[in-house]
mmCIF entry with sequence, helices, sheets and N, C-alpha, C, O atoms, coordinates in Angstrom:
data_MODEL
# 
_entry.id   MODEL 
# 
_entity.id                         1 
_entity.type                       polymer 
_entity.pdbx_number_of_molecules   1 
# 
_entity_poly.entity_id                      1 
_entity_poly.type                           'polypeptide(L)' 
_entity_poly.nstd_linkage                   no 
_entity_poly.nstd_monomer                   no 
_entity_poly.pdbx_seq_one_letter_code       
;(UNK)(UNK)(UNK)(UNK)(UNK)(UNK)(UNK)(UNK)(UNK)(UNK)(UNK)(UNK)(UNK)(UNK)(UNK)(UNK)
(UNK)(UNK)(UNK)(UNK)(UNK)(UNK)(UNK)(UNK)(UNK)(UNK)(UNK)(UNK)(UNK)(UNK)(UNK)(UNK)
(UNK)(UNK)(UNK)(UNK)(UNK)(UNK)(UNK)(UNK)(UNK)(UNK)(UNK)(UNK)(UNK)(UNK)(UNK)(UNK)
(UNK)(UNK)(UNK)(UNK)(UNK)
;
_entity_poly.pdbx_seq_one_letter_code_can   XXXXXXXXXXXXXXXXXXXXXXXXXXXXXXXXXXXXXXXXXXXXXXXXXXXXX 
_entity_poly.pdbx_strand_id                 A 
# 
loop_
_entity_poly_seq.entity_id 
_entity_poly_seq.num 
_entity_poly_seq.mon_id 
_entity_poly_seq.hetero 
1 1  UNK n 
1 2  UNK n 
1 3  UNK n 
1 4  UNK n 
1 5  UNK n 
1 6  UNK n 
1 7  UNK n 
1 8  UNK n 
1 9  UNK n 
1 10 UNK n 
1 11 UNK n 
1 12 UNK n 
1 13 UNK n 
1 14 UNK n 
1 15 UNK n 
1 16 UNK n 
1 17 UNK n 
1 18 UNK n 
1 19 UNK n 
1 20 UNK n 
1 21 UNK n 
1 22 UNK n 
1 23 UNK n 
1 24 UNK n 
1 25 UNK n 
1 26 UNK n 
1 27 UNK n 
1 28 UNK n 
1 29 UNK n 
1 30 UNK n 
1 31 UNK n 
1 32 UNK n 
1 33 UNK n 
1 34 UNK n 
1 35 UNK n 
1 36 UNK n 
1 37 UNK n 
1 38 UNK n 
1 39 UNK n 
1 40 UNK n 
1 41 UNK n 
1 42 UNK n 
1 43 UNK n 
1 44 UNK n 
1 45 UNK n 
1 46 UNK n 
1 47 UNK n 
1 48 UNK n 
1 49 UNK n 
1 50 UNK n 
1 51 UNK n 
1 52 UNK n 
1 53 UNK n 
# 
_struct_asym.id          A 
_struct_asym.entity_id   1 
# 
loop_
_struct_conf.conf_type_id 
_struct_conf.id 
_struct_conf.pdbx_PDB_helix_id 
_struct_conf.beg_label_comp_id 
_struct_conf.beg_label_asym_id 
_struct_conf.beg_label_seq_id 
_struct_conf.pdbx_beg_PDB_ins_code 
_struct_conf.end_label_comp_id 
_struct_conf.end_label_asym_id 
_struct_conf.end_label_seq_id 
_struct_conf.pdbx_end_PDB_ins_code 
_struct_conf.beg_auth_comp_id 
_struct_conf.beg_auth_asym_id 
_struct_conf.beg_auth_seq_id 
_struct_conf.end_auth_comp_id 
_struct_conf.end_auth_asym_id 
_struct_conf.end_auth_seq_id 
_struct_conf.pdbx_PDB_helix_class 
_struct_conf.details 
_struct_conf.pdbx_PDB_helix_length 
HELX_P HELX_P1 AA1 UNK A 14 ? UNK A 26 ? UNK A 14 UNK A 26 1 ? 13 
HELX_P HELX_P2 AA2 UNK A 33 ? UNK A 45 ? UNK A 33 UNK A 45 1 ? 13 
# 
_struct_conf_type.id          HELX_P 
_struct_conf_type.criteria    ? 
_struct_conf_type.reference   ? 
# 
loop_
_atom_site.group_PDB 
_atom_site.id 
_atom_site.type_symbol 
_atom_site.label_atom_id 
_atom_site.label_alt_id 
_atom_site.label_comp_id 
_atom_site.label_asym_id 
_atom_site.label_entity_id 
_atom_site.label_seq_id 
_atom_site.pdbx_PDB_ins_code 
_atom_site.Cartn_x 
_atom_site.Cartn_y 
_atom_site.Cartn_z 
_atom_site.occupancy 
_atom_site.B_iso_or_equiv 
_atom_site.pdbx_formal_charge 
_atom_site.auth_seq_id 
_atom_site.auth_comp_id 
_atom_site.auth_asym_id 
_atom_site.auth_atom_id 
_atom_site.pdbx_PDB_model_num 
ATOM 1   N N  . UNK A 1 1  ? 95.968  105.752 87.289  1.00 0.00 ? 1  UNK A N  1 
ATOM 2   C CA . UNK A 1 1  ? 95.224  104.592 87.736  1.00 0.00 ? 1  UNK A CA 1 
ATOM 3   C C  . UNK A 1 1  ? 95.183  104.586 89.259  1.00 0.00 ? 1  UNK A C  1 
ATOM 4   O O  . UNK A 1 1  ? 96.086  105.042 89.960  1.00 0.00 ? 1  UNK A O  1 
ATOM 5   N N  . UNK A 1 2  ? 94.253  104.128 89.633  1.00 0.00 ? 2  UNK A N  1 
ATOM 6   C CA . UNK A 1 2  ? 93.951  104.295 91.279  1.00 0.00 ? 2  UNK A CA 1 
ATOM 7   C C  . UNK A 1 2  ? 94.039  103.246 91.819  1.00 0.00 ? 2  UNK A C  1 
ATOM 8   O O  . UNK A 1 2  ? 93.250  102.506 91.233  1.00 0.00 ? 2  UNK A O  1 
ATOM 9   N N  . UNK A 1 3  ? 94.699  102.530 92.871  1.00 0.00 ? 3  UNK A N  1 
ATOM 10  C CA . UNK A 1 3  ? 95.557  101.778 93.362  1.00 0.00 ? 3  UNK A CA 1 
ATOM 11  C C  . UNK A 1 3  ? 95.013  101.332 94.770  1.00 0.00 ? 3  UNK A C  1 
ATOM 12  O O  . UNK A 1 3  ? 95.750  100.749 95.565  1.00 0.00 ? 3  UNK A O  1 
ATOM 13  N N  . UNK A 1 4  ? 93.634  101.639 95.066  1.00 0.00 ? 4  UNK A N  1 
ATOM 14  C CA . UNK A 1 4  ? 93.255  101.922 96.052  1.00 0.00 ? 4  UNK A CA 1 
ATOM 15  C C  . UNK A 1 4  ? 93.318  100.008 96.641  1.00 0.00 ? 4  UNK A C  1 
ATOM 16  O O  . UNK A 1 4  ? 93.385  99.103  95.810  1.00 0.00 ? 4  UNK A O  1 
ATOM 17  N N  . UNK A 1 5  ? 93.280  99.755  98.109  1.00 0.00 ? 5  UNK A N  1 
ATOM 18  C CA . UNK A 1 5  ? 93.759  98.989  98.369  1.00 0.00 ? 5  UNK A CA 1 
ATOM 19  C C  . UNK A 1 5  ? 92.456  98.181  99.623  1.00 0.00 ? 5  UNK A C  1 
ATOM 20  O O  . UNK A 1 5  ? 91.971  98.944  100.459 1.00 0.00 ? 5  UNK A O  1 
ATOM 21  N N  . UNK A 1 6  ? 92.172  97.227  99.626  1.00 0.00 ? 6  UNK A N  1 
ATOM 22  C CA . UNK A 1 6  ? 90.570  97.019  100.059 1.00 0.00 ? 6  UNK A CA 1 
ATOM 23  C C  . UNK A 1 6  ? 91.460  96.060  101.182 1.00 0.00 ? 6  UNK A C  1 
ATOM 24  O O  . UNK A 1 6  ? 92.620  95.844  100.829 1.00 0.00 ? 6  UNK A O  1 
ATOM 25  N N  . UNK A 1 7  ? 91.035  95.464  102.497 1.00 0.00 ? 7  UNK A N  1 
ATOM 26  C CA . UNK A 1 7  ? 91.671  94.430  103.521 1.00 0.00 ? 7  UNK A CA 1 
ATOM 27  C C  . UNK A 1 7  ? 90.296  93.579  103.249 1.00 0.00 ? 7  UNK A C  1 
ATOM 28  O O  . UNK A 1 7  ? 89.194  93.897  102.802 1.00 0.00 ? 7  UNK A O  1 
ATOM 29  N N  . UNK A 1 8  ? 90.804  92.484  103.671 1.00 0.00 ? 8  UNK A N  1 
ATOM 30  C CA . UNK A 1 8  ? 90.212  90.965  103.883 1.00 0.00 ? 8  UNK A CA 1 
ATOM 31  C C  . UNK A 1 8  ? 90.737  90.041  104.675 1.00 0.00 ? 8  UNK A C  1 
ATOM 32  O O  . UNK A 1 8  ? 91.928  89.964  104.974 1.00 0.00 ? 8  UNK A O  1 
ATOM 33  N N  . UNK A 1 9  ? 89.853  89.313  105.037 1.00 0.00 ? 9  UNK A N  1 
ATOM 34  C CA . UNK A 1 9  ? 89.791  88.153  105.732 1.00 0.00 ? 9  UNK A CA 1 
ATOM 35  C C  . UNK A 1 9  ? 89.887  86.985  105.192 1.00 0.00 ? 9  UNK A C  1 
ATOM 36  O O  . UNK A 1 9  ? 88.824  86.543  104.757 1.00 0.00 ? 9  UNK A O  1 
ATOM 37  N N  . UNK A 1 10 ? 90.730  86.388  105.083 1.00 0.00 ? 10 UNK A N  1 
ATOM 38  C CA . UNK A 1 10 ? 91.045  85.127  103.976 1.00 0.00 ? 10 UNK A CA 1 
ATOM 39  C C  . UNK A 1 10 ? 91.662  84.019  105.002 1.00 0.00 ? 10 UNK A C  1 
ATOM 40  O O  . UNK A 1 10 ? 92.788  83.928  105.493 1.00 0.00 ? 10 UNK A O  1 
ATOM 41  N N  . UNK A 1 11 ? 90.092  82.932  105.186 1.00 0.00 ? 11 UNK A N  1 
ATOM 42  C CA . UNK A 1 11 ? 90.612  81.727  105.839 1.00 0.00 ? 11 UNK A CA 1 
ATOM 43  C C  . UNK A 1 11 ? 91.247  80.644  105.137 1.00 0.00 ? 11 UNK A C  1 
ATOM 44  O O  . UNK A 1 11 ? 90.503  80.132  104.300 1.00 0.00 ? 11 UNK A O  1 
ATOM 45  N N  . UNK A 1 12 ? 92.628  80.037  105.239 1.00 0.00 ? 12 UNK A N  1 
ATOM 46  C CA . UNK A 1 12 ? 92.804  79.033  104.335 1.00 0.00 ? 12 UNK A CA 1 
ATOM 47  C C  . UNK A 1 12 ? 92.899  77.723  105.500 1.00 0.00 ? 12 UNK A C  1 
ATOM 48  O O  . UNK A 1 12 ? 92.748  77.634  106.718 1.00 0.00 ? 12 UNK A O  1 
ATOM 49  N N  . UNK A 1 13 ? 93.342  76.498  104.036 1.00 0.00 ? 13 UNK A N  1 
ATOM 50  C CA . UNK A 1 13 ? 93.315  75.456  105.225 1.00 0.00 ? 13 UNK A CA 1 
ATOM 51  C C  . UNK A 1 13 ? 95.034  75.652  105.828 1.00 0.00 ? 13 UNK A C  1 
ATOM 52  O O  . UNK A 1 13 ? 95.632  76.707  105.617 1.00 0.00 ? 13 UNK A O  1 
ATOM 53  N N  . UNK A 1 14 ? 95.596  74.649  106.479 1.00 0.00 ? 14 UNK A N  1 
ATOM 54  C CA . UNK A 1 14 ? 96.774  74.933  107.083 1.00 0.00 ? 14 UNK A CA 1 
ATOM 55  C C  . UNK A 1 14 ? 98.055  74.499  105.868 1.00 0.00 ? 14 UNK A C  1 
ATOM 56  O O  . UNK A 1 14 ? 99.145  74.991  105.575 1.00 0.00 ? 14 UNK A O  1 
ATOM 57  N N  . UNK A 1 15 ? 97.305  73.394  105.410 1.00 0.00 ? 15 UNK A N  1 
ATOM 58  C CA . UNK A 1 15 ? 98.505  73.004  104.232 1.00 0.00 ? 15 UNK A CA 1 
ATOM 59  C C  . UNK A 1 15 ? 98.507  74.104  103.320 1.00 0.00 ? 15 UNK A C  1 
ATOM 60  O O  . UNK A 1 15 ? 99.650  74.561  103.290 1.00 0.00 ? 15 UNK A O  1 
ATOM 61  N N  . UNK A 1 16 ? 97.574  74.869  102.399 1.00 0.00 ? 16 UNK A N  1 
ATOM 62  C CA . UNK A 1 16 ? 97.699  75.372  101.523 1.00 0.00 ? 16 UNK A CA 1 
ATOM 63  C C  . UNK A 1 16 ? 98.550  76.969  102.199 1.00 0.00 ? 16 UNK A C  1 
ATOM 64  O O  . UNK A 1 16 ? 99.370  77.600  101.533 1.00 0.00 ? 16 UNK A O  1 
ATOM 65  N N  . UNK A 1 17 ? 98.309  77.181  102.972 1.00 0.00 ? 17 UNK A N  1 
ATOM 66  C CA . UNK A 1 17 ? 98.632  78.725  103.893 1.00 0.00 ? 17 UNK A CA 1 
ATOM 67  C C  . UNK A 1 17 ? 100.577 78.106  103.994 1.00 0.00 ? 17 UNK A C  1 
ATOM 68  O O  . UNK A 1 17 ? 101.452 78.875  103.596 1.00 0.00 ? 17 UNK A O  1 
ATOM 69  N N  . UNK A 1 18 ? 100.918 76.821  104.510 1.00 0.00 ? 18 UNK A N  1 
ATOM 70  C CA . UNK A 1 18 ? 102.217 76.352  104.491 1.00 0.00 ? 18 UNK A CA 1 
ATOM 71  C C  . UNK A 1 18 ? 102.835 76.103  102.888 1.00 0.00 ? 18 UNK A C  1 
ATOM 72  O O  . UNK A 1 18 ? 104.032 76.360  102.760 1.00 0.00 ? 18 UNK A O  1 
ATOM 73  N N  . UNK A 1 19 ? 102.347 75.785  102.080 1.00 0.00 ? 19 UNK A N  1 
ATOM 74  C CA . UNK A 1 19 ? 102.598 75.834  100.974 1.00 0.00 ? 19 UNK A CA 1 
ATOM 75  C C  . UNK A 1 19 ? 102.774 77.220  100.206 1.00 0.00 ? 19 UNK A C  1 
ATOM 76  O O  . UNK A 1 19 ? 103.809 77.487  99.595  1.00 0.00 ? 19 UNK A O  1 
ATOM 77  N N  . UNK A 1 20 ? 101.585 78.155  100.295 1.00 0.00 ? 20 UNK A N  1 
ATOM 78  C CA . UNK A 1 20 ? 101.719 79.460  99.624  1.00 0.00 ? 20 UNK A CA 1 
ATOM 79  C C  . UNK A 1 20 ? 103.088 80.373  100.900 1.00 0.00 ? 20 UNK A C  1 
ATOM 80  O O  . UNK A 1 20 ? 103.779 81.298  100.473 1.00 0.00 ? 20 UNK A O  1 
ATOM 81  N N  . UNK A 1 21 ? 103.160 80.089  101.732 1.00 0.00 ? 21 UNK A N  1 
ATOM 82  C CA . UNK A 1 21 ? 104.085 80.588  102.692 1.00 0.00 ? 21 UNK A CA 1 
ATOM 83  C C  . UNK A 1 21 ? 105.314 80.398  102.176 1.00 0.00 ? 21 UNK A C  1 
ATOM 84  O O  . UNK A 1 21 ? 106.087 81.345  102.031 1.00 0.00 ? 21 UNK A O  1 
ATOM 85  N N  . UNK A 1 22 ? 105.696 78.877  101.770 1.00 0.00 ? 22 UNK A N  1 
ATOM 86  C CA . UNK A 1 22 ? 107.278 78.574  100.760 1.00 0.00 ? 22 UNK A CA 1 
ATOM 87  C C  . UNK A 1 22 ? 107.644 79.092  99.837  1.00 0.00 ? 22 UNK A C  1 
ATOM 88  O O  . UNK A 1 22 ? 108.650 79.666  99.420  1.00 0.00 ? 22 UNK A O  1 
ATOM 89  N N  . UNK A 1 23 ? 106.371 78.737  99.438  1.00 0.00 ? 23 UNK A N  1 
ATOM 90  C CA . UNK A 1 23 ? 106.157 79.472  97.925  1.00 0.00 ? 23 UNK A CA 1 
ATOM 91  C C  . UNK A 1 23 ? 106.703 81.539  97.550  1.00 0.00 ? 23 UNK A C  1 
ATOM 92  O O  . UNK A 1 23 ? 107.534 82.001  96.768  1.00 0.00 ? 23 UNK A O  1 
ATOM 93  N N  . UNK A 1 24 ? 105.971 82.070  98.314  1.00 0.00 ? 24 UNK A N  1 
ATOM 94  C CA . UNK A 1 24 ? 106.607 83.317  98.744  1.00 0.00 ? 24 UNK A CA 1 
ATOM 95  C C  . UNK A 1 24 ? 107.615 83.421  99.330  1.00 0.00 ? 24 UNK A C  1 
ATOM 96  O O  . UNK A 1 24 ? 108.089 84.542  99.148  1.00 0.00 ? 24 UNK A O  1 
ATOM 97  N N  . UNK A 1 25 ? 108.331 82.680  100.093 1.00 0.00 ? 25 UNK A N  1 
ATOM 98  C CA . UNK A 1 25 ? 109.927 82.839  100.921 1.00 0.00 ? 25 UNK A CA 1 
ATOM 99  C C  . UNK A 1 25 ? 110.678 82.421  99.744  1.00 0.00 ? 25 UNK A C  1 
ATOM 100 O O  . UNK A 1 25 ? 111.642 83.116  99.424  1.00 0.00 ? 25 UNK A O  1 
ATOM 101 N N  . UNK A 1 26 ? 110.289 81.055  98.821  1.00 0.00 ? 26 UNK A N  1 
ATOM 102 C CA . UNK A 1 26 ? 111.295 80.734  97.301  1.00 0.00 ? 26 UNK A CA 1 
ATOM 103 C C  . UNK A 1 26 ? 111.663 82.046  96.514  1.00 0.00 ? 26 UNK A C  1 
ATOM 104 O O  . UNK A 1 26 ? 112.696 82.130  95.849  1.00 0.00 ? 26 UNK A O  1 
ATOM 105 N N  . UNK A 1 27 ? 110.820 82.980  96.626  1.00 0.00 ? 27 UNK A N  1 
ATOM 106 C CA . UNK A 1 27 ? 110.417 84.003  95.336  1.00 0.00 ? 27 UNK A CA 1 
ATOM 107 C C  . UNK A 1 27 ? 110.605 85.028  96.286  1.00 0.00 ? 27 UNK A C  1 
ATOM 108 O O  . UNK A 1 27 ? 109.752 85.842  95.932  1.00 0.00 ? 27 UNK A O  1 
ATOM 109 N N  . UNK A 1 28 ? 110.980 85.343  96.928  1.00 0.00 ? 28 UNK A N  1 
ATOM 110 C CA . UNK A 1 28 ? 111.470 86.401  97.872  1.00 0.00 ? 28 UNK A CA 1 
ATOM 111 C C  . UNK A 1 28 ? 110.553 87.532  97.672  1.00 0.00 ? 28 UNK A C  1 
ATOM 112 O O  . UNK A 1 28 ? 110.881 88.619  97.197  1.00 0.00 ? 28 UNK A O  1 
ATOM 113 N N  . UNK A 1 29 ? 108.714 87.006  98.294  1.00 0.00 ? 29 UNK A N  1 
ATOM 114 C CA . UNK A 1 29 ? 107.749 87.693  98.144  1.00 0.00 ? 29 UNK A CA 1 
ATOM 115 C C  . UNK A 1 29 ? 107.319 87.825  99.717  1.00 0.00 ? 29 UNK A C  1 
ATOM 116 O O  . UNK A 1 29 ? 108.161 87.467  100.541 1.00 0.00 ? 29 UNK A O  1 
ATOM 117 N N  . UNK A 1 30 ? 106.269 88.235  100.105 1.00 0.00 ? 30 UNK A N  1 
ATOM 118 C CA . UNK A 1 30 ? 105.460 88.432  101.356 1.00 0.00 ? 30 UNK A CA 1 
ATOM 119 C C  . UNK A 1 30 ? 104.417 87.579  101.273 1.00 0.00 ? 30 UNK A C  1 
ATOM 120 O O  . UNK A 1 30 ? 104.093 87.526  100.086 1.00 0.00 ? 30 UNK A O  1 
ATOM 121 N N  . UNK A 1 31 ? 103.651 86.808  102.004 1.00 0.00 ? 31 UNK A N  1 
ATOM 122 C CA . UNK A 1 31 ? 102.667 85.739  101.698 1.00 0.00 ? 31 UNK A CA 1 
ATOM 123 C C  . UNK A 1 31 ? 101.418 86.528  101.072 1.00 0.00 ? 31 UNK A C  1 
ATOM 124 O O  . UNK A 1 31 ? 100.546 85.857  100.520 1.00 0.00 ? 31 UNK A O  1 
ATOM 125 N N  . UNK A 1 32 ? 101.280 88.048  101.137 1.00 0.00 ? 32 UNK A N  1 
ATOM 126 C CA . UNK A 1 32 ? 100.387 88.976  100.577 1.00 0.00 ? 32 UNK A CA 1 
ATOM 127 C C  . UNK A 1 32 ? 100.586 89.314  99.345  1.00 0.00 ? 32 UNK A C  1 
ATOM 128 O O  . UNK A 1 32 ? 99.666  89.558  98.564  1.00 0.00 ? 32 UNK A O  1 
ATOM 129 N N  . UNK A 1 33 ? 102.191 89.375  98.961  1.00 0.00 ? 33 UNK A N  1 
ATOM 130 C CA . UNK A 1 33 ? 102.457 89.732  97.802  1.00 0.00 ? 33 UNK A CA 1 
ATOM 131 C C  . UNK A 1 33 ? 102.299 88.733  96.833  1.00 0.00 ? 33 UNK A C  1 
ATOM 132 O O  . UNK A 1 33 ? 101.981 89.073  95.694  1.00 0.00 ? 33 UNK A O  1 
ATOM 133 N N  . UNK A 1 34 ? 102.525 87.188  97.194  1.00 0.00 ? 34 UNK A N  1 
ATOM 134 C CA . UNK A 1 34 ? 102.185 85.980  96.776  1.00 0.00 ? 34 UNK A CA 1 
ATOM 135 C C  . UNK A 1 34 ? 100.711 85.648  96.435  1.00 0.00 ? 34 UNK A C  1 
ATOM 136 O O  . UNK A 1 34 ? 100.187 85.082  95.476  1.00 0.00 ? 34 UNK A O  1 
ATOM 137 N N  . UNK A 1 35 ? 100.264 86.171  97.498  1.00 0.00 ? 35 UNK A N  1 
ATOM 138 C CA . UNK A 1 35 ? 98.661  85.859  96.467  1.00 0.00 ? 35 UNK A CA 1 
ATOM 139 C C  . UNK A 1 35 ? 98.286  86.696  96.070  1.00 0.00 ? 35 UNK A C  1 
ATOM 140 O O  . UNK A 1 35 ? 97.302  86.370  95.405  1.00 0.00 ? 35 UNK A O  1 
ATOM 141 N N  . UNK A 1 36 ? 98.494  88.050  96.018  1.00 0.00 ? 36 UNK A N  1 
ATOM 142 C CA . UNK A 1 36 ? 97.923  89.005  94.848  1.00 0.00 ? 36 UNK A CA 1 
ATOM 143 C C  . UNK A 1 36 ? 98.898  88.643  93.524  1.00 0.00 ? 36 UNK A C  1 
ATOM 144 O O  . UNK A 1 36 ? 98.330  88.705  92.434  1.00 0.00 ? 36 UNK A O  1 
ATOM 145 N N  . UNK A 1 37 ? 100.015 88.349  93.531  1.00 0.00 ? 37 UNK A N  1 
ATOM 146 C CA . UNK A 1 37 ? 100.765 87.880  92.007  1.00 0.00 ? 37 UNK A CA 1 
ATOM 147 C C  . UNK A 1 37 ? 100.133 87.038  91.580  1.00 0.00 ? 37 UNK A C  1 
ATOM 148 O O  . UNK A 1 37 ? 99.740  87.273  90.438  1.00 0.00 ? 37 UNK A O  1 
ATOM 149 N N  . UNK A 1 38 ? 99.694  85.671  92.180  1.00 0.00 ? 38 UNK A N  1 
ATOM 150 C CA . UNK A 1 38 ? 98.990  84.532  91.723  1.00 0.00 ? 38 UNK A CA 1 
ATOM 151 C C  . UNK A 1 38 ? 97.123  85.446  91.216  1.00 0.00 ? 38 UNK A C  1 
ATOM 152 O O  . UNK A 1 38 ? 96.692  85.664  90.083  1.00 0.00 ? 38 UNK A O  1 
ATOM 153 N N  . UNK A 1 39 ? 96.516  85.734  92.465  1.00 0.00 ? 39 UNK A N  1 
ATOM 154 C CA . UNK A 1 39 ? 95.574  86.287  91.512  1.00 0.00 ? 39 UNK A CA 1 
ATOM 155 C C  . UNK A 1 39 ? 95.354  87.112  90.599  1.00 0.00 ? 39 UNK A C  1 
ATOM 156 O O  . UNK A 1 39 ? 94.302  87.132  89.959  1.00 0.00 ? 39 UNK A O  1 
ATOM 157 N N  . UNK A 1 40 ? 96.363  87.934  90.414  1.00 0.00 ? 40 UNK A N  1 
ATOM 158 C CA . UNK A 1 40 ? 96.942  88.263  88.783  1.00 0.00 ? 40 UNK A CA 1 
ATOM 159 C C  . UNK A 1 40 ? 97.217  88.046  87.707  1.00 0.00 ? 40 UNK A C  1 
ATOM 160 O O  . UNK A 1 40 ? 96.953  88.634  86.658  1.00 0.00 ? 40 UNK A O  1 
ATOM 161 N N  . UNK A 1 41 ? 97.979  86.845  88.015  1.00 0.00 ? 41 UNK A N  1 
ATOM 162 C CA . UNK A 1 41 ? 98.147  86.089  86.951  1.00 0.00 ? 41 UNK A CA 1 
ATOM 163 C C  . UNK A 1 41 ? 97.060  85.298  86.239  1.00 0.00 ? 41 UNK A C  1 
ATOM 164 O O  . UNK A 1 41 ? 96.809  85.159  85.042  1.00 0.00 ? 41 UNK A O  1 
ATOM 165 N N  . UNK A 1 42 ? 96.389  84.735  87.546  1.00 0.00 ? 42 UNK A N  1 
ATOM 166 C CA . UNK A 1 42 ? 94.852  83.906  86.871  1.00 0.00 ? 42 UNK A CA 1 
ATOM 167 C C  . UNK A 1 42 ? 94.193  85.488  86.155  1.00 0.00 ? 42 UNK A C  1 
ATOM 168 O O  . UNK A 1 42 ? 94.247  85.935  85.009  1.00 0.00 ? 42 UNK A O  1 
ATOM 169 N N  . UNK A 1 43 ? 93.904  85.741  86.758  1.00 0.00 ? 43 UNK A N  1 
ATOM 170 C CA . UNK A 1 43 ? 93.091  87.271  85.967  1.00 0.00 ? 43 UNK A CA 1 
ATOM 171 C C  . UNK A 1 43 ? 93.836  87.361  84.612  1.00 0.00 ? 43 UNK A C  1 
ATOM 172 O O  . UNK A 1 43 ? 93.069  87.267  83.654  1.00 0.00 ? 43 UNK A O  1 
ATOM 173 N N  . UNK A 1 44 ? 94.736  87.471  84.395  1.00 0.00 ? 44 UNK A N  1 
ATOM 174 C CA . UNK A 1 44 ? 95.456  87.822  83.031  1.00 0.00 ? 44 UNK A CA 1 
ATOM 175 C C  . UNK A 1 44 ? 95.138  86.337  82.244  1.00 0.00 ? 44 UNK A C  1 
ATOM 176 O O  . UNK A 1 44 ? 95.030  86.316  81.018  1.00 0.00 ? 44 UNK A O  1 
ATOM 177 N N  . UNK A 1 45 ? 94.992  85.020  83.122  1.00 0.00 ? 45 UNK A N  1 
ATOM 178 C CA . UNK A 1 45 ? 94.793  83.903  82.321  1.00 0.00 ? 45 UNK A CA 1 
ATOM 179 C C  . UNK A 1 45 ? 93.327  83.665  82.162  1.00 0.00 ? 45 UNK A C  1 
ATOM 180 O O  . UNK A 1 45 ? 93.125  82.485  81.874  1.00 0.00 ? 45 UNK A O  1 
ATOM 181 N N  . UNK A 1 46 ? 91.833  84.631  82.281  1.00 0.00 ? 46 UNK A N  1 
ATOM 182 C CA . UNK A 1 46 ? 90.926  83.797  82.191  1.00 0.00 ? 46 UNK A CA 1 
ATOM 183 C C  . UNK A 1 46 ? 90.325  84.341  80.744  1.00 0.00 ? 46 UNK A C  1 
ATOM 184 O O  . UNK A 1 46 ? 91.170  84.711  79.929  1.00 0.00 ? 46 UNK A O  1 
ATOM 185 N N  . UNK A 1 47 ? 89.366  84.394  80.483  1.00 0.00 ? 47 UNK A N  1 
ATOM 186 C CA . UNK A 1 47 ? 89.172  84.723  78.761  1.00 0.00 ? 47 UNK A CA 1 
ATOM 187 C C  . UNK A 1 47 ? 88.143  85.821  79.462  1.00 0.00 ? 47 UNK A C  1 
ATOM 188 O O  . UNK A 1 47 ? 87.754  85.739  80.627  1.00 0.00 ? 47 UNK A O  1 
ATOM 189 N N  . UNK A 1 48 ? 87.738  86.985  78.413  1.00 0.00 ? 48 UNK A N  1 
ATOM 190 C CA . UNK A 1 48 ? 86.952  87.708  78.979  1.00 0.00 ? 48 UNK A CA 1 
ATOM 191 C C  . UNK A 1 48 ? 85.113  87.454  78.872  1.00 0.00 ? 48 UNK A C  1 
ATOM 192 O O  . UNK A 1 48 ? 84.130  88.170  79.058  1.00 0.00 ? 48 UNK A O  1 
ATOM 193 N N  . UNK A 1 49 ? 85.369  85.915  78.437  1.00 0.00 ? 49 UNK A N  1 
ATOM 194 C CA . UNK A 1 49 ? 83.664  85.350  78.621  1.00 0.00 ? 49 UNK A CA 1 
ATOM 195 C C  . UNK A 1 49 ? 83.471  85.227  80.040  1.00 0.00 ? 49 UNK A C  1 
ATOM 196 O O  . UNK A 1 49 ? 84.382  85.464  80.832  1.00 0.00 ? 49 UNK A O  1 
ATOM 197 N N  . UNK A 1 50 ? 82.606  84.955  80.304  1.00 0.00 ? 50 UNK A N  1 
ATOM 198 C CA . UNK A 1 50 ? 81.690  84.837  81.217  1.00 0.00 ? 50 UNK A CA 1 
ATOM 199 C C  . UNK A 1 50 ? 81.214  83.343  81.570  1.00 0.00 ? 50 UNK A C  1 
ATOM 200 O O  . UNK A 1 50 ? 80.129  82.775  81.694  1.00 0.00 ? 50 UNK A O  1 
ATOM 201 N N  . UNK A 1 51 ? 83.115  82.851  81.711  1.00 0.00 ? 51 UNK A N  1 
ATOM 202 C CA . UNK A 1 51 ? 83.121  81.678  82.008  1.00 0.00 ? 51 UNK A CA 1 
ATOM 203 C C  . UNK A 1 51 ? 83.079  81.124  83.681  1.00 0.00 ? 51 UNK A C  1 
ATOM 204 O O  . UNK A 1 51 ? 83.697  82.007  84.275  1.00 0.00 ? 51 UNK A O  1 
ATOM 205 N N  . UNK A 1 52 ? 82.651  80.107  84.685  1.00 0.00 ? 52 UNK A N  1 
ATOM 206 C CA . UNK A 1 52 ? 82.844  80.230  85.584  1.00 0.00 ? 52 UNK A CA 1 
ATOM 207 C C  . UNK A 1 52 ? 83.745  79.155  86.168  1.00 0.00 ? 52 UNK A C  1 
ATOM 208 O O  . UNK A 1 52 ? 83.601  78.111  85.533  1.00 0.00 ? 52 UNK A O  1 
ATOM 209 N N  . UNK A 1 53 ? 84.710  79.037  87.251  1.00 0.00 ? 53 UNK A N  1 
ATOM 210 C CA . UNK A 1 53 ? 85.941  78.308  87.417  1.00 0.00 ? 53 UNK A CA 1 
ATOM 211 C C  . UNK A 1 53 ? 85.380  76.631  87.345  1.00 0.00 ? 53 UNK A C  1 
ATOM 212 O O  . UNK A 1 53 ? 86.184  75.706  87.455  1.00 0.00 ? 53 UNK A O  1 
# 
């Protein structure tokens, strides 16, 4: 499997960036590693319709 790894620009607001920041220091993650786990997890939670959020 290919693992290849894409960069982005991801503006948040200040609370949510301080929140996902705890959130990763609780869980002894990187604030990068924190939101690729979270968008993982939604990915593993959405159905494979062609539903939209």
């Amino acid at each position: 499997m290919n693992h290849e790894e894409v960069r982005i620009t991801l503006r948040l607001p200040a609370e949510l960036h301080a929140w996902l920041s705890a959130v990763a220091k609780r869980d002894r993650r990187s604030l990068n590693s924190e939101i690729v786990h979270r968008l993982e997890v939604e990915r593993g939670n959405v159905s494979t319709g062609d539903q939209s959020p």
